[in-house]
ROMIKOL-995512 format. One record per atom (N, C-alpha, C): residue in three letters; x, y, z. Coordinates in steps of 0.001 Angstrom, whole numbers, plus 500000, padded with zeros to 6 digits. Layout:
BEGIN
alaXYZ;...
***
This chain:
BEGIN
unk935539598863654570;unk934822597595654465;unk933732597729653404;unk933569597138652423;unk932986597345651414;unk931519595936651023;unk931438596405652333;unk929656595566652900;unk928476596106652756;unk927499596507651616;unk925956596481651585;unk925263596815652546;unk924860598031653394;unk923311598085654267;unk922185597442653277;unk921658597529654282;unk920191597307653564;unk919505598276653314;unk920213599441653977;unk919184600755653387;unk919944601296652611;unk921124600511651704;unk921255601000650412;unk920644600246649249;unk919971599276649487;unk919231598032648436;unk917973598238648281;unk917568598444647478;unk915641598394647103;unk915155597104647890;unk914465597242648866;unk913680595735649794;unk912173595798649257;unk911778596436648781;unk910510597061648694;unk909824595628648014;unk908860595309648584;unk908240594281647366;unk908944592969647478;unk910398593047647577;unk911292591699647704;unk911122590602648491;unk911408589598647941;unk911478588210649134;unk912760588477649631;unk912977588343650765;unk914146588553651526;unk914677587607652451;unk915230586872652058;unk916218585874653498;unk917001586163654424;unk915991586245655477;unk917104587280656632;unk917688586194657683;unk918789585952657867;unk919625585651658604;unk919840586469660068;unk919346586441661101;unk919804587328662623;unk920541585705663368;unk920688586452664051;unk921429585751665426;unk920126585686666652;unk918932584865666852;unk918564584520668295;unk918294583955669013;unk919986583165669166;unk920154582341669850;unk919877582521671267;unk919082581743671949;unk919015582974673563;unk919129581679674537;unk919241582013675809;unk919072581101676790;unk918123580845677600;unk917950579727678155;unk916816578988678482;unk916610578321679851;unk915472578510680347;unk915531577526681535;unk915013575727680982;unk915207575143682210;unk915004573717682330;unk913483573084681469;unk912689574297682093;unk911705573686681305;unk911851574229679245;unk912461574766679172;unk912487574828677804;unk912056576562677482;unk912190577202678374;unk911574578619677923;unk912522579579678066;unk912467580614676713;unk913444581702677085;unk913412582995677657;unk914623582877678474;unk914820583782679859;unk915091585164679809;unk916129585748678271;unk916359586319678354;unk916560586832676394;unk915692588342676590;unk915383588321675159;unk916188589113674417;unk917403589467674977;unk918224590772674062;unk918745590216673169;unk919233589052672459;unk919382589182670721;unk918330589161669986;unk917471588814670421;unk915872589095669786;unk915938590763669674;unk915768591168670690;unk915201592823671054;unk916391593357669792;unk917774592834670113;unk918850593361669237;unk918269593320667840;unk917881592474666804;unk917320592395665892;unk916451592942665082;unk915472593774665924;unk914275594493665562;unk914663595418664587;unk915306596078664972;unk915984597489663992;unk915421596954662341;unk916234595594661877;unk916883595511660597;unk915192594666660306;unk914659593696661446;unk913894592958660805;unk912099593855660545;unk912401595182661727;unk911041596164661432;unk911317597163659992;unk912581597021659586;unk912916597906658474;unk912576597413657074;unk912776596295657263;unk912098594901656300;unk910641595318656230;unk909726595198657285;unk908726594590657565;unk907919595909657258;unk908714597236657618;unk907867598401656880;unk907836599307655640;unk909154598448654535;unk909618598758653508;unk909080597972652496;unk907418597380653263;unk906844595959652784;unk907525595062651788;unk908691594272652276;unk909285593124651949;unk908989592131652808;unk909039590719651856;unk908334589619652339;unk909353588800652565;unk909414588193654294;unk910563588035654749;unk910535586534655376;unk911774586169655040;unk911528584234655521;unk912394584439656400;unk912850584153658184;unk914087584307658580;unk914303582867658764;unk915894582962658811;unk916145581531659165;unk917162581520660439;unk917167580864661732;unk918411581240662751;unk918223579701663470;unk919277579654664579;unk919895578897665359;unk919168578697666092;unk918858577611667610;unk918742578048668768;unk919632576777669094;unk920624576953669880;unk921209575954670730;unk922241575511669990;unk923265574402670543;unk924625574135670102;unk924996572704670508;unk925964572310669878;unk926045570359670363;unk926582570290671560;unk927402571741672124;unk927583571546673637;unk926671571579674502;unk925650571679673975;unk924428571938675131;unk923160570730674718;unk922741569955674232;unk921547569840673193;unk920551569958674205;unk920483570263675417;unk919115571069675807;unk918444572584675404;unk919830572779674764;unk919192573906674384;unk918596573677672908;unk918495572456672454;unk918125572460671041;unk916670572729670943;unk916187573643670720;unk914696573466670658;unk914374574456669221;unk912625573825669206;unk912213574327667732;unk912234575978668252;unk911776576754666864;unk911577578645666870;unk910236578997666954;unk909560577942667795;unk908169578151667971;unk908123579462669183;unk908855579514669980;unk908687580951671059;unk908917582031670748;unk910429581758669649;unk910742582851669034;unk910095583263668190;unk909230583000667525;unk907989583653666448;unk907054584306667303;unk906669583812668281;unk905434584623669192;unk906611585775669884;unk907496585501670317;unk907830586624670871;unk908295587669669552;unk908757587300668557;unk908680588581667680;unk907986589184666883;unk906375588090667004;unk905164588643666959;unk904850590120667745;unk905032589683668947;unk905020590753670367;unk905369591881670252;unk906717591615669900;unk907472592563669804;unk907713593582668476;unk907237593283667607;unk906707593652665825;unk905407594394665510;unk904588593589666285;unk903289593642667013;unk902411593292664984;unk903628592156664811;unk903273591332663378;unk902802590036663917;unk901996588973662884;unk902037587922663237;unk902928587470662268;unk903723587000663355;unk904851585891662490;unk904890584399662661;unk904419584055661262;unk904018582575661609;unk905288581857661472;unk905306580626662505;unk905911579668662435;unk905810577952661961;unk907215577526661126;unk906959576263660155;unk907741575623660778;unk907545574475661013;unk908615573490661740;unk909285572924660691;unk909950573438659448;unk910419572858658510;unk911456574030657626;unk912674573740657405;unk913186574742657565;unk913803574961654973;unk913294574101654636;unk914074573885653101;unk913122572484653019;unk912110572442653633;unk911581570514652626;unk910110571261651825;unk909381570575651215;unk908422570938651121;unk907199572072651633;unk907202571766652802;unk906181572416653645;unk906990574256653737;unk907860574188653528;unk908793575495654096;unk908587575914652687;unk909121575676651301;unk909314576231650465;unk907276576809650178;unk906388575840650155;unk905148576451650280;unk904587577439650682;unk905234577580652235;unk905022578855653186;unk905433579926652425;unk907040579736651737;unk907493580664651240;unk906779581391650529;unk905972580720649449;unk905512581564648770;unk904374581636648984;unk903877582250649785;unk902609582462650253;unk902434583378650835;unk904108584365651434;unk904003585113652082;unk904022586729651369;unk903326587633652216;unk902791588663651171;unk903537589981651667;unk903555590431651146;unk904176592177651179;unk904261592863652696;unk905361592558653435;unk904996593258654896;unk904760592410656046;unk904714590906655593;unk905092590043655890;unk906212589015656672;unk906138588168657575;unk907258587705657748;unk906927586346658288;unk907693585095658216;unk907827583700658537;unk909232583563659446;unk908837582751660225;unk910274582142661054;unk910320580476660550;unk911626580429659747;unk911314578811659340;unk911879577815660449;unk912515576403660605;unk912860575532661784;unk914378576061662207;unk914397575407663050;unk916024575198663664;unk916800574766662825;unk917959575821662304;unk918819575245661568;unk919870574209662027;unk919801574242663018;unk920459573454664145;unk920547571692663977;unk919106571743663568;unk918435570896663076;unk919106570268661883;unk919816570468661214;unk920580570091659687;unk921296569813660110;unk922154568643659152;unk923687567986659528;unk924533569124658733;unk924052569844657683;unk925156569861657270;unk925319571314658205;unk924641572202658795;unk924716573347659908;unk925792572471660730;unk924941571851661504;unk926013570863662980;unk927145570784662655;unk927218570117660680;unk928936569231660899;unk929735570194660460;unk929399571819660192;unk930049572654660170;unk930153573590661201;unk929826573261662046;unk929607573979663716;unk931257573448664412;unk931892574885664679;unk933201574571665120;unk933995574189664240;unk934397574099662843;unk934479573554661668;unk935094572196661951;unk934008571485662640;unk934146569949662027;unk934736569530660600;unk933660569567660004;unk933821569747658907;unk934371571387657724;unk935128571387657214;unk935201572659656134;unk934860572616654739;unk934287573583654796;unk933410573499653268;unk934046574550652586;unk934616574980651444;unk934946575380650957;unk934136576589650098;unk934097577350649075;unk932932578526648897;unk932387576923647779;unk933051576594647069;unk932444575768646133;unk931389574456646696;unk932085574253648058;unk931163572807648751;unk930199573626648433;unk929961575087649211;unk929315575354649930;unk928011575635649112;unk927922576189647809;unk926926576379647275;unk925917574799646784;unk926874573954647127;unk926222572474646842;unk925138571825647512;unk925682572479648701;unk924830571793649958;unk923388571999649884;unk922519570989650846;unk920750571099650219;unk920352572110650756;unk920682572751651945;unk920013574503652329;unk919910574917651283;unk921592575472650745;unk921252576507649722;unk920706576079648178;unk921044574733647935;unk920060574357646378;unk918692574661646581;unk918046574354647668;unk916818574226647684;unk915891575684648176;unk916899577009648936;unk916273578199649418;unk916239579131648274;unk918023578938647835;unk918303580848647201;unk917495581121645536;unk917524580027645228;unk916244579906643905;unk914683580621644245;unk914732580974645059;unk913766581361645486;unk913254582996645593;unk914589583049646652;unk914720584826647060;unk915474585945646217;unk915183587046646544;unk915646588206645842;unk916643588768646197;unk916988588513647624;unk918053589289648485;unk918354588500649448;unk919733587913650356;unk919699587595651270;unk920485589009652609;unk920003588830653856;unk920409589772654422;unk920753589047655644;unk922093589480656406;unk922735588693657379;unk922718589531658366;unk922139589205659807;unk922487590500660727;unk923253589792661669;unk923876588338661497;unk924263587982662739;unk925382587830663219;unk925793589360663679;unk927557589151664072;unk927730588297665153;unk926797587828665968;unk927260586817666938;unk927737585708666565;unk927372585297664978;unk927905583953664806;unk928382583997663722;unk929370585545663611;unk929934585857662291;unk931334584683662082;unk931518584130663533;unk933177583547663173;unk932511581650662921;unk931166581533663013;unk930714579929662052;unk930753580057660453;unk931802579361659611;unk931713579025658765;unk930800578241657806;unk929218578259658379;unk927989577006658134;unk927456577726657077;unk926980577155656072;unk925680577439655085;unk925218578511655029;unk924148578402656595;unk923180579883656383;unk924316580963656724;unk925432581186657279;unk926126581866657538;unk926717583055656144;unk927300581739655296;unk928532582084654298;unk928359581766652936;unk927275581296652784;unk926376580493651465;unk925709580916650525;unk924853581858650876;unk924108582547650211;unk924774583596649466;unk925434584379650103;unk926366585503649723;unk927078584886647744;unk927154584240648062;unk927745583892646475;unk926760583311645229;unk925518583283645987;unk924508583131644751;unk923518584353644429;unk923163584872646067;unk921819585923646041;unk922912587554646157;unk922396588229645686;unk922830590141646268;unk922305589737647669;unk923634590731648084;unk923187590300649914;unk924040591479650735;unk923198591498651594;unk923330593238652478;unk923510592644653796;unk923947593565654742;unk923788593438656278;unk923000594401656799;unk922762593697658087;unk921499594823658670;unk921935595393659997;unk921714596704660366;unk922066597752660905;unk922607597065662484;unk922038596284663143;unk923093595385664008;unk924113594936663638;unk924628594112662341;unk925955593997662133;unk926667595039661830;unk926541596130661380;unk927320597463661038;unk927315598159662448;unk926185598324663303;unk926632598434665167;unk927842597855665417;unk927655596032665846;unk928732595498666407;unk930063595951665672;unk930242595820664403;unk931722596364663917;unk932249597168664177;unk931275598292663981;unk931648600000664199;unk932611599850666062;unk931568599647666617;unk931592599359668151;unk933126598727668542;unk933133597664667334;unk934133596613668101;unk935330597627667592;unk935478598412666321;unk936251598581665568;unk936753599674666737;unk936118600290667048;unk936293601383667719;unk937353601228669230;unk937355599991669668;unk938598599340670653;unk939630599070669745;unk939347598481668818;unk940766597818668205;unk941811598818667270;unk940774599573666274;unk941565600387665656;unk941912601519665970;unk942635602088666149;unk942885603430666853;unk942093604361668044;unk942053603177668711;unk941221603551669978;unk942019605154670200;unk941012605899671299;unk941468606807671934;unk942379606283672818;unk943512606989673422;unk944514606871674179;unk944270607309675591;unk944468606658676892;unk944843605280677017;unk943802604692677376;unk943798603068677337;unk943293602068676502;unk943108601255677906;unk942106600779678560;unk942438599676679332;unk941425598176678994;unk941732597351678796;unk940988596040678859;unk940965595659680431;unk939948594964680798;unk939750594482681683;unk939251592785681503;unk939765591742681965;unk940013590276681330;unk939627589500682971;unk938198588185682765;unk937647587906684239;unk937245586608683517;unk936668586355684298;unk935539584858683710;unk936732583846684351;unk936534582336683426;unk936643581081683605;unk937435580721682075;unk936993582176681217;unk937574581060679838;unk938976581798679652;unk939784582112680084;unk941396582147679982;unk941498581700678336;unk941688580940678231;unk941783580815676550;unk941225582324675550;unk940057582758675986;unk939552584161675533;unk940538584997675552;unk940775585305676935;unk941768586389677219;unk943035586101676457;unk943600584977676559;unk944927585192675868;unk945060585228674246;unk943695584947673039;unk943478585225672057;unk943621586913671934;unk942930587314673155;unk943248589000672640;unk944132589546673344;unk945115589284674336;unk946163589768674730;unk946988589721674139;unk947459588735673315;unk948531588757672467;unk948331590094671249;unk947616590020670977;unk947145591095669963;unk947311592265670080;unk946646592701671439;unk947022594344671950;unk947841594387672744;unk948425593857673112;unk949712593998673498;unk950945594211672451;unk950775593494671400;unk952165593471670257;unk951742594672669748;unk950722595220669081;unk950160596152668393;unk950273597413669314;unk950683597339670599;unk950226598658670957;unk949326599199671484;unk947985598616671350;unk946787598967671472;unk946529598922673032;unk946875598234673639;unk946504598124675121;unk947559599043676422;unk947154600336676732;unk947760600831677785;unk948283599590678957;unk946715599830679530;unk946972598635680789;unk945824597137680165;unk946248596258680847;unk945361595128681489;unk945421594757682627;unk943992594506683170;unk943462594516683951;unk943179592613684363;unk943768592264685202;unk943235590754685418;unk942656590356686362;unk941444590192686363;unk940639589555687445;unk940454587511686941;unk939492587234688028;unk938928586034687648;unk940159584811687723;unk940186583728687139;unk941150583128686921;unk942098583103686222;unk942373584162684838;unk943520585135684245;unk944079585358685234;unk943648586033686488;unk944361586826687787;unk945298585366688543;unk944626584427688722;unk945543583449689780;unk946204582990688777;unk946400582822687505;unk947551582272686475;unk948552583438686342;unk947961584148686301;unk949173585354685672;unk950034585747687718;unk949558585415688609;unk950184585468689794;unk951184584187689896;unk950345583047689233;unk951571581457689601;unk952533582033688575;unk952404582402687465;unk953137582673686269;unk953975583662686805;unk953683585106687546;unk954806585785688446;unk956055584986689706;unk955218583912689659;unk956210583321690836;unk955470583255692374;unk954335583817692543;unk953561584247693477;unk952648582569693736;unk952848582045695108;unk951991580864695726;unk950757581088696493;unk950031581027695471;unk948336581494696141;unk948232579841696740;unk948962578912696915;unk948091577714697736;unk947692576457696508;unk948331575291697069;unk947871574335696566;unk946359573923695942;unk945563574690696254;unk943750574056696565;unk943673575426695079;unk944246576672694881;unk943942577327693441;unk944399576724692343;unk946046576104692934;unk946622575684691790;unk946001574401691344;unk945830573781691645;unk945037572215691859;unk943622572477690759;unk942671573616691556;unk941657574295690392;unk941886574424689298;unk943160575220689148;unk943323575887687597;unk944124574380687000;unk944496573571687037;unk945075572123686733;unk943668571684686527;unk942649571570687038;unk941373571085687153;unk940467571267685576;unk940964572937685447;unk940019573583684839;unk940954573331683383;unk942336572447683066;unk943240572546682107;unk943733574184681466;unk943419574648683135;unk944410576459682768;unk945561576013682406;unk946662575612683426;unk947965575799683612;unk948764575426682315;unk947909575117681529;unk948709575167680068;unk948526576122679518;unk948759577175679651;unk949203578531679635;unk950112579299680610;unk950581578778681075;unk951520578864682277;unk952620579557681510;unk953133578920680406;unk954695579657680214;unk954017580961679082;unk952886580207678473;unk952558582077677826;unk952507583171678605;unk951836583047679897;unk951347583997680757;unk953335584716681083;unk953473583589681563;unk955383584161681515;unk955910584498680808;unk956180584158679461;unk956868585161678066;unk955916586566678318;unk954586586525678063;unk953674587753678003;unk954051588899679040;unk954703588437680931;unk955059589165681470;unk956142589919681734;unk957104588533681571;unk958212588869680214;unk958497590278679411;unk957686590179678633;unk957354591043677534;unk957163592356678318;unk955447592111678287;unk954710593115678641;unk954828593804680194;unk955201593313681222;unk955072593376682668;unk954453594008683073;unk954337595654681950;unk954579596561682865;unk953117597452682852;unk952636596440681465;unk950735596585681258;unk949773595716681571;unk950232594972682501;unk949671593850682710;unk949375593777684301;unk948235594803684626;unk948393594977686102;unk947692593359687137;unk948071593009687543;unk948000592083688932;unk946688592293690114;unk946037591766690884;unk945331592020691811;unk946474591840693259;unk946269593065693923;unk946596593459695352;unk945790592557696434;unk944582591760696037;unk944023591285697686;unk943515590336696451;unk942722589352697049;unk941638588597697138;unk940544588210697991;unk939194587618697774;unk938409587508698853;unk938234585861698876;unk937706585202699875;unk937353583644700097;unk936449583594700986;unk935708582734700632;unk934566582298702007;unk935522581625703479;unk934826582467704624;unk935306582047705851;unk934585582389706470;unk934120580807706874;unk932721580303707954;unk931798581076707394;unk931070581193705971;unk930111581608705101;unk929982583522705309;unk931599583814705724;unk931599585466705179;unk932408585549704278;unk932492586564703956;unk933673587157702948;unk934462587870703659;unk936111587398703732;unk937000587922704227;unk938382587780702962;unk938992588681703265;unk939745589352702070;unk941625589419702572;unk942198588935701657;unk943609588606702147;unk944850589322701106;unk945947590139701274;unk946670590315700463;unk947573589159700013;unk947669589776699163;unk948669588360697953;unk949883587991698826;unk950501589575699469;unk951452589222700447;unk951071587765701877;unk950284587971701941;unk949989586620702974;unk949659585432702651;unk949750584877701112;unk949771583736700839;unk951368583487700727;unk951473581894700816;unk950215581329700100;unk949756580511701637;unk948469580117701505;unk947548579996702006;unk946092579449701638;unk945716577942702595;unk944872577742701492;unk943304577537701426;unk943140578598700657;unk941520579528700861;unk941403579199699156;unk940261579052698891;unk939613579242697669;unk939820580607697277;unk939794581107696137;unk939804582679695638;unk938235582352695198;unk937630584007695528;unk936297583782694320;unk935948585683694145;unk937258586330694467;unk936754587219693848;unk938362588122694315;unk938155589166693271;unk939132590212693891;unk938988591084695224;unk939846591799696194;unk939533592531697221;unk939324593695697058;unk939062594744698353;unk938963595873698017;unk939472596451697566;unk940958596371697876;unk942146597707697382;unk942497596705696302;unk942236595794695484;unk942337595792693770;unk941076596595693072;unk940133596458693683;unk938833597195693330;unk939385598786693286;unk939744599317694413;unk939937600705694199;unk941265601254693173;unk942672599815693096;unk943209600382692290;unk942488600441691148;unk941491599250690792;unk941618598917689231;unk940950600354688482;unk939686600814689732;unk938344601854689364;unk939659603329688956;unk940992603163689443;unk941951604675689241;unk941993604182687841;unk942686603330687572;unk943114602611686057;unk941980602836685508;unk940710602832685708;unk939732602766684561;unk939363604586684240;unk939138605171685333;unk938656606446685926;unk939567607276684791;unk940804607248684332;unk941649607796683771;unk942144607107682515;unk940901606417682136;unk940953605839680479;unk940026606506679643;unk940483606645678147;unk939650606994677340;unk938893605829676672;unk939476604632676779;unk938534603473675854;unk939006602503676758;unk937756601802677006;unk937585600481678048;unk936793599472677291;unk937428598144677969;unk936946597046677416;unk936480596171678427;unk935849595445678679;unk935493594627679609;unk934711593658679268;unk935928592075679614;unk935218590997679340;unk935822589676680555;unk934206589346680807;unk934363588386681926;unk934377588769683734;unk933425588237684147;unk933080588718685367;unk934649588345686695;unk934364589324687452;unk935977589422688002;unk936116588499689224;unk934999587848689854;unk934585586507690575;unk933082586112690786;unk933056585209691477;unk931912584243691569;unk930775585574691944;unk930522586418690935;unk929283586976691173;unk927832586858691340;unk927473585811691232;unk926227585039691398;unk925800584756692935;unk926815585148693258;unk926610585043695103;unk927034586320695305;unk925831586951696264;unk926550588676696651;unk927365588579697508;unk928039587571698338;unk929685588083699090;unk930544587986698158;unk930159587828697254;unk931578587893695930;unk931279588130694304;unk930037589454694990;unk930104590636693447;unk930840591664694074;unk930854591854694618;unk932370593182694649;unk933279593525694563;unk933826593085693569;unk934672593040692058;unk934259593316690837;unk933116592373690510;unk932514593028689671;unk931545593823689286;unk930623593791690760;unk930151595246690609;unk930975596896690724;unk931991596553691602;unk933411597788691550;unk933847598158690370;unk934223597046689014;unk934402597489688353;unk933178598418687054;unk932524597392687281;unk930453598229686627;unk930684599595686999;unk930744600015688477;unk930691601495689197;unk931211602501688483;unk932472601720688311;unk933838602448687671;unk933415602832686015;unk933148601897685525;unk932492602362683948;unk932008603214683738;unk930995603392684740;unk929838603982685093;unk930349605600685242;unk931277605675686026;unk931565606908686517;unk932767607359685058;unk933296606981685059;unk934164607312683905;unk933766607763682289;unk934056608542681970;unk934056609357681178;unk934671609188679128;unk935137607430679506;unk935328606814678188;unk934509606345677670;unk934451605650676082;unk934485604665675691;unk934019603696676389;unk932848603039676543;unk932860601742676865;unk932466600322676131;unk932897598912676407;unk932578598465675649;unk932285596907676426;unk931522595967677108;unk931490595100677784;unk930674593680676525;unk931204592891676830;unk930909591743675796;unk931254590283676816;unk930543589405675959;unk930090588049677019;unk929111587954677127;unk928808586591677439;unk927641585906677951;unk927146586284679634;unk928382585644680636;unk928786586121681762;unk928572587529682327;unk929915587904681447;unk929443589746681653;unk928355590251681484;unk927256590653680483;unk926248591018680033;unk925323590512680691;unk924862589180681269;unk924040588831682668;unk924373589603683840;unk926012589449684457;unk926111590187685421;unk925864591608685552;unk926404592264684115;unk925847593754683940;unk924201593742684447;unk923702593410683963;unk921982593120684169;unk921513592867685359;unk922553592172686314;unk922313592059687732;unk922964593310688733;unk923667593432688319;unk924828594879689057;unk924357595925688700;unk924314596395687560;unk924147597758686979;unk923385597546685608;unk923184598822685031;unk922512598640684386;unk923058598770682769;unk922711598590681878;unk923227598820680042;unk923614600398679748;unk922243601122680301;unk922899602626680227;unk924120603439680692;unk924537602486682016;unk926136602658682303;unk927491602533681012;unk926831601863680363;unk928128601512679347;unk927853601973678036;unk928729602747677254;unk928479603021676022;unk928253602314674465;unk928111600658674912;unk927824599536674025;unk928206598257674612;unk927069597626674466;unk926766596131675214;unk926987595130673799;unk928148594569673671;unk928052594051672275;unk927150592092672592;unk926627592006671604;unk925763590718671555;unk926792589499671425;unk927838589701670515;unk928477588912670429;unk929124588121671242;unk930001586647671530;unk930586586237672097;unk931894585659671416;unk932128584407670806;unk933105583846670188;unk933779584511669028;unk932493585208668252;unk932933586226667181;unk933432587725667818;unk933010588084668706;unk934116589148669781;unk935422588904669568;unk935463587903670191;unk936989587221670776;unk937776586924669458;unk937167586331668803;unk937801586523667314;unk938409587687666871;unk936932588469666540;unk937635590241666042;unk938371590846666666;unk938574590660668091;unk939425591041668803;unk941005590549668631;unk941039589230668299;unk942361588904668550;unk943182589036666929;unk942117589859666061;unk942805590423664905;unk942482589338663744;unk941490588316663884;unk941248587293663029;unk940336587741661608;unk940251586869660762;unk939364587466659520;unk937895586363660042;unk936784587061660271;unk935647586598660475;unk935013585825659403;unk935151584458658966;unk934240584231657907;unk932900585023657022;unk932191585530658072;unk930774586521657678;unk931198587560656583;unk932396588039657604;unk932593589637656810;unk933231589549655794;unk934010588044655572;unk934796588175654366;unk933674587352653099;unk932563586801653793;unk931349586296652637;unk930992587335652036;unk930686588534653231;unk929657589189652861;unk930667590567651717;unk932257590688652063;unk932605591440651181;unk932754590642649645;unk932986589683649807;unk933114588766648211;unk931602588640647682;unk930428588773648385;unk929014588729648020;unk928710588799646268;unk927884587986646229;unk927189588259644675;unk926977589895644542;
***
């Protein structure tokens, strides 16, 4: 990969446009809860900040699926004040007047957080590629006429939102010299390290609600080779059982129809088809009864109980399957873990990481909270930040970022 550190570029003295990822989540009243893509960041933006280069960042907070989460980078400047133990002032203006002023005002060792890029149409109408901009739109657009005239270097650390095709993303790279910073060369290394010639054998483990995820990267390691076993918890697990032929009960199937799973129904069947024989199944399930947790083999459906988590003896097979892997993957919590009669699945499988002697690698939104509630980060040998751009690199895709940042000025 023929991508720029930043500690191969002179920063010294430079204006620098740093691009991170910290996007974070939020409670009701508007405050953020939880600071690890911030904390993730520090590396590249204290390396800046003590190589005295004068630094403008520009990032996200929030998305059009959410617009509560749209808020200005007024917290995020005090908290990476805090955490810098810099003052980093904040401009509610991200390319108009008032922003380009700040710019130059800022001095050697220095750093500014400019507005929500979020905030721009032309960010939004390239969010999800609404819209596609091409490399030629792209240098047109008013972000970049009005920033890269400015700076000396742009620097991108944000593999979380390496697979958005937007402006600040993919834009700069073709006007300014432009490097990545030691978090994006982490996540790659990290991710690279499952996909490309992992150590042998290989298990993924596949949970959550978003089924669509899982089957972007099953197809992949499965054709390639790459995947010993898979592991299916969550609602992957009750599709890939209707898809065996197996009747967990009108009231799951009805759910996953609910949730527009079952249109994956005949993939899950070619895939078992195919694969059968890496594609391990859950032995029990658990359901609320009269507000306990009681646990049923697959053999005694169908039957009709809600699922909200795997049982014991899938827990103990899955922890053999993991116990006797060299590279593990784990994405998506394995049931309704937010309620403790039904984390024990996915804390069983945490245990199992934990104790095992591979490779680890856990990614998600989901996962990475529940890790945080179950167990802890030091259990696993890399907590990747990423989410959509995961699932991407995973399923063998070309990331917009990485292919800006290899064509780069």
């Amino acid at each position: 990969m023929n991508i720029k550190s930043i500690s191969q570029v002179d920063v010294k003295n430079k204006l620098v446009l740093f691009r991170p990822d910290i996007n974070s989540p939020i409670n009701k009243e508007g405050k953020i809860i939880n600071f690890n893509r911030i904390n993730q960041t520090l590396e590249t933006l204290n390396y800046l900040l003590n190589n005295r280069a004068r630094v403008a960042i520009i990032a996200h907070q929030g998305d059009v699926l959410d617009y509560q989460n749209l808020i200005p980078l007024e917290e995020h400047a005090k908290i990476l004040s805090e955490l810098t133990g810099k003052n980093i002032a904040y401009i509610d203006d991200v390319c108009g007047d008032a922003a380009i002023e700040k710019i130059k005002k800022i001095k050697n060792g220095e750093a500014i957080i400019l507005g929500n890029l979020r905030y721009l149409a032309e960010e939004m109408s390239s969010f999800e590629n609404y819209v596609q901009l091409n490399p030629e739109d792209m240098k047109k657009v008013y972000l970049i006429r009005r920033l890269a005239p400015l700076f000396d270097l742009y620097v991108n650390d944000a593999f979380a939102a390496a697979h958005r095709n937007s402006p600040s993303m993919t834009g700069f790279q073709q006007i300014l010299p432009s490097a990545a910073g030691f978090l994006f060369f982490k996540e790659y290394t990290m991710l690279s390290k499952v996909l490309s010639n992992p150590e042998k054998p290989v298990t993924f483990i596949f949970g959550g609600a978003k089924v669509s995820d899982s089957f972007s990267i099953m197809e992949k390691i499965l054709t390639d080779n790459i995947a010993d076993n898979i592991l299916t918890c969550g609602l992957l697990a009750q599709l890939m059982h209707f898809a065996f032929g197996t009747n967990l009960g009108e009231k799951n199937k009805n759910f996953l129809e609910k949730k527009n799973i079952l249109i994956y129904l005949d993939k899950a069947k070619e895939l078992l088809q195919k694969y059968g024989d890496r594609i391990i199944l859950p032995l029990d399930f658990a359901y609320n009864n009269n507000e306990k947790r009681t646990e049923i083999l697959v053999s005694d459906f169908p039957k009709e109980v809600e699922i909200l988590d795997i049982g014991e003896k899938t827990i103990e097979l899955y922890r053999q399957y993991i116990l006797n892997s060299k590279t593990i993957f784990y994405n998506g919590p394995s049931g309704v873990y937010e309620d403790s009669r039904f984390e024990n699945g996915t804390k069983g499988i945490f245990d199992a990481i934990a104790d095992s002697n591979g490779f680890s690698v856990i990614g998600g939104g989901d996962t990475v909270t529940a890790l945080k509630k179950l167990s802890n980060e030091s259990s696993v040998s890399y907590v990747s930040t990423a989410g959509g751009a995961m699932i991407q690199f995973l399923s063998g895709k070309t990331l917009p970022l990485i292919k800006a940042m290899i064509n780069s000025k």
